[in-house]
C-alpha positions in Angstrom: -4.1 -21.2 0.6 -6.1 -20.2 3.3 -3.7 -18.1 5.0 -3.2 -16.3 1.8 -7.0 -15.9 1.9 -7.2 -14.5 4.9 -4.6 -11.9 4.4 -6.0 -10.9 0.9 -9.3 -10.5 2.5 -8.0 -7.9 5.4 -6.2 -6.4 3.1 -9.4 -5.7 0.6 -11.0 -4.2 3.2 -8.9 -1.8 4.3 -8.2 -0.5 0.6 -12.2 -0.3 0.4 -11.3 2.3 3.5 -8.8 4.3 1.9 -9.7 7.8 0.3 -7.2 7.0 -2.8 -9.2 4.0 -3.7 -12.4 6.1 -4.5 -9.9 9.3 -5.8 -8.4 6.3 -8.7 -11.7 4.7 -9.4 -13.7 8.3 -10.0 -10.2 9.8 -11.6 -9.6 6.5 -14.4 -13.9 5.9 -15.3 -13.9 10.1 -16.1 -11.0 9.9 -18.3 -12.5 6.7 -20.0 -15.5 8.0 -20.1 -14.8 11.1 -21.4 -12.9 9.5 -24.5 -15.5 6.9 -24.9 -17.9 9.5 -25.7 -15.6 11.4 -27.8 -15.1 8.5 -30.4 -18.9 7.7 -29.9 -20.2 11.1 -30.8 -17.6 11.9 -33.5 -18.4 8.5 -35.1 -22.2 9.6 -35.2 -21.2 13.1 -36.3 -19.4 12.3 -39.3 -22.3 9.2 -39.8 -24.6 11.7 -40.4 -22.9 14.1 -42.8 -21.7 11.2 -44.9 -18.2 10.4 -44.3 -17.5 6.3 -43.7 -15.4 5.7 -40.8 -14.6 2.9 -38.5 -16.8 2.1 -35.7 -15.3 2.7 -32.4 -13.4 -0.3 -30.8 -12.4 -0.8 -27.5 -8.4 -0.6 -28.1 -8.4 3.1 -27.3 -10.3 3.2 -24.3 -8.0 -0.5 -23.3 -5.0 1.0 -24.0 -5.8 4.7 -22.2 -7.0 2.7 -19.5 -3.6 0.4 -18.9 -1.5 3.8 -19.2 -3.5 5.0 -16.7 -2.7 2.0 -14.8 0.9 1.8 -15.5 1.3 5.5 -14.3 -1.1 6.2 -11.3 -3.3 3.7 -9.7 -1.0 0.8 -10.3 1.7 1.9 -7.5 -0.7 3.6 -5.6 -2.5 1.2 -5.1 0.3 -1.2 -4.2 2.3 1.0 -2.2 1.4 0.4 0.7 0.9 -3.3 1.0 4.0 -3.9 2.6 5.5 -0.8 3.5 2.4 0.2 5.3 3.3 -3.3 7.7 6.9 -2.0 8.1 6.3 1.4 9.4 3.7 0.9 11.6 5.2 -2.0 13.2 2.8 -4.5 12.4 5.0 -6.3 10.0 6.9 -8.2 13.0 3.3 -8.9 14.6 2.3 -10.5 11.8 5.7 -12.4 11.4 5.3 -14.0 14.5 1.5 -15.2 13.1 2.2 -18.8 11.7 2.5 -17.9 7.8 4.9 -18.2 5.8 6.3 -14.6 4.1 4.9 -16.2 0.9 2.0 -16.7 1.8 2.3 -12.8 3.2 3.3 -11.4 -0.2 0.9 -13.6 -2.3 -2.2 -12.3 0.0 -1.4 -8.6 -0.1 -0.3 -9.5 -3.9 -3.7 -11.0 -4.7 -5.9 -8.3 -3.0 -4.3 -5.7 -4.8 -5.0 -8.0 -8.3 -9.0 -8.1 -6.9 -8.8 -4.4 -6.4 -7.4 -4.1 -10.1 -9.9 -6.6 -11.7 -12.5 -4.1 -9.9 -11.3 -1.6 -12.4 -11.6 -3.4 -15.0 -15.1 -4.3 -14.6 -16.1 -0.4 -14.9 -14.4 -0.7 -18.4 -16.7 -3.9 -19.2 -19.7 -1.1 -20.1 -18.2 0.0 -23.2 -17.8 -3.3 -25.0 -21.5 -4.1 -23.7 -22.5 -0.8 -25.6 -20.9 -1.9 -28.6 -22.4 -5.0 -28.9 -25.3 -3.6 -28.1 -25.9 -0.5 -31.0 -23.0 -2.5 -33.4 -21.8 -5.7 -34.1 -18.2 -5.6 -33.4 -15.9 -8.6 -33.8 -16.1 -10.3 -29.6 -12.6 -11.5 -30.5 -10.4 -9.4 -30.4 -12.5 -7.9 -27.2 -11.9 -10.7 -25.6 -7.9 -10.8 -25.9 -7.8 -7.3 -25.1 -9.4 -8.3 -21.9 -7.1 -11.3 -21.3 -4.0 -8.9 -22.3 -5.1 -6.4 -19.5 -6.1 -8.8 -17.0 -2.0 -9.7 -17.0 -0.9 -6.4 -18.1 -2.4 -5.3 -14.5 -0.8 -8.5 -12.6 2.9 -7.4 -13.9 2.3 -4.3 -12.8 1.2 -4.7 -9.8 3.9 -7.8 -8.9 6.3 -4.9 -9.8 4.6 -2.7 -7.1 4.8 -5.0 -4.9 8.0 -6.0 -4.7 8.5 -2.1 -4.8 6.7 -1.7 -1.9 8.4 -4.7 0.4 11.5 -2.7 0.1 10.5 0.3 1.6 9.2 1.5 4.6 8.4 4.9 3.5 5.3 4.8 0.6 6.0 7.5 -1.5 9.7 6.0 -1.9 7.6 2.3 -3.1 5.3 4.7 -5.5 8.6 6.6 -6.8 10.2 3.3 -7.7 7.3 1.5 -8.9 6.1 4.0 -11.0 10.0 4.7 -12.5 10.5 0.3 -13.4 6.9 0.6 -14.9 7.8 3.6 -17.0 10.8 2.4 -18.3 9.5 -1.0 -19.2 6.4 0.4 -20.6 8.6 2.9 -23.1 11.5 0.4 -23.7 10.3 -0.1 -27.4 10.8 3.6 -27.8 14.3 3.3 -27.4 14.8 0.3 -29.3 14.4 2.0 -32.0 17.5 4.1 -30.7 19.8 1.2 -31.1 19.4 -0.2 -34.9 22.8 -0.3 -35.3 22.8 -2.8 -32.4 20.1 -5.1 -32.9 20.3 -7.4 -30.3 20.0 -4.6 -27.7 17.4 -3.2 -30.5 15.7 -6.4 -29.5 16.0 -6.8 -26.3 14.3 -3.9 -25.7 11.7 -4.6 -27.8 11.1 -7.9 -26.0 10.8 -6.5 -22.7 8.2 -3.5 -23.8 4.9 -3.5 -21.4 3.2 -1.9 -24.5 4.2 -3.8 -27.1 3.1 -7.1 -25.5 -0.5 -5.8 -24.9 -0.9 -4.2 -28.8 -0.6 -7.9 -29.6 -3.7 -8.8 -27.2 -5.3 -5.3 -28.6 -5.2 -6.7 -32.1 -6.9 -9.8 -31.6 -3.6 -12.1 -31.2 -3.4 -14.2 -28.0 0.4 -15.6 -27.9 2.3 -17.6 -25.4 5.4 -15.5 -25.4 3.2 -12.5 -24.5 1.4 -13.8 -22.1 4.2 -15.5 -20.4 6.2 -12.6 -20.4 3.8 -10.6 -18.0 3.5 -14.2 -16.5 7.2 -14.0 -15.9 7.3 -10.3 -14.7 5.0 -10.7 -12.3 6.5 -14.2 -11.0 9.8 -12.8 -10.8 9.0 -9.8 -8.9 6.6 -11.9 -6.1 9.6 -13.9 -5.4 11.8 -11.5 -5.3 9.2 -9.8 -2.5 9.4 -13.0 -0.7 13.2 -13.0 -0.2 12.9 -8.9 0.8 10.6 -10.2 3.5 12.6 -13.2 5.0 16.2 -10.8 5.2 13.8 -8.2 7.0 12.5 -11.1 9.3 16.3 -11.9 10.1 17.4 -8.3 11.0 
């Protein structure tokens, strides 16, 4: 564990370095922001002329925020855990350190998932507002929390895992972002398929988005969180055994 420490710690640091950390944070809290405000002031706007709507709820702003995630600062922030290592050379230093290539992928794996939760804490001011001027149900806030907390660690085991098979970064950002995209509209195209509905299913089953509307409406499930549990299991071990055939060559 302290290995893995270590590793994630170096590795948080030199993110904190990078211009495309500050580019992503700056990019995702002015899109939020900006549609935030939106629902806020068109809330108060038709408040005062009469007309009874629904106060604003954080689902919007959640569920722009993991697109957001899922398309840009996921895989760019992952894509150059590993891949940075391999090009530059330090990969074989670092394989002659004495940790295991687990330990390796779980550190870069779990600065990356620091990095992400630092994200999320911009998003924690909108909620805060809520409660503050409303009185919104904490609930369902809360599971959407939970539900984007492993939304993000799916995502970015699937980055990473992206990134340990490629040198070259834009190649690991390429493929990332292409698995991400077609998980994340697989229910799309389950509806293509109803005269097959086990693939109908299927696809349905393995939809990034469909799992997180069930956190967004309040409901905190096994299956869903297990799934991105799964995902993001699946794809760290997969990263491990990338490692050890590239320690062999």
């Amino acid at each position: 564990m302290r290995n893995i420490w270590i590793i994630a710690r170096r590795e948080l640091g030199g993110m904190f370095l990078q211009p495309i950390a500050y580019i992503a944070i700056i990019f995702v809290s002015l899109v939020i922001g900006l549609l935030f405000s939106s629902q806020l002031y068109s809330y108060v706007l038709q408040s005062q002329v009469g007309n009874q709507l629904p106060p604003p709820t954080v689902d919007n702003i959640l569920s722009t925020f993991t697109f957001l995630i899922a398309l840009f600062v996921g895989p760019a922030i992952t894509m150059r855990l590993l891949s940075e290592e391999q090009k530059s050379g330090t990969m074989e230093l670092l394989m002659t350190m004495p940790v295991r290539d687990g330990e390796v992928v779980l550190g870069k794996f779990l600065a990356a998932l620091i990095f992400y939760c630092c994200f999320v804490l911009l998003t924690f001011v909108y909620p805060l507002v809520l409660l503050q001027f409303g009185n919104p149900d904490p609930g369902p806030i809360f599971s959407a929390y939970i539900g984007v907390l492993l939304f993000g660690a799916a995502v970015i085991g699937i980055g990473t895992l992206s990134s340990a098979m490629f040198e070259n970064q834009i190649a690991s950002f390429l493929v990332a972002v292409t698995v991400v995209v077609i998980l994340y509209v697989s229910s799309f195209f389950s509806s293509v398929f109803t005269s097959s509905p086990q693939i109908s299913q299927i696809l349905s089953e393995l939809s990034l988005s469909d799992h997180l509307g069930n956190f967004m409406s309040g409901l905190l499930t096994v299956k869903d969180a297990l799934y991105y549990i799964v995902i993001a299991a699946i794809s760290l071990f997969a990263a491990t055994r990338v490692v050890e055939s590239k320690r062999w060559r």
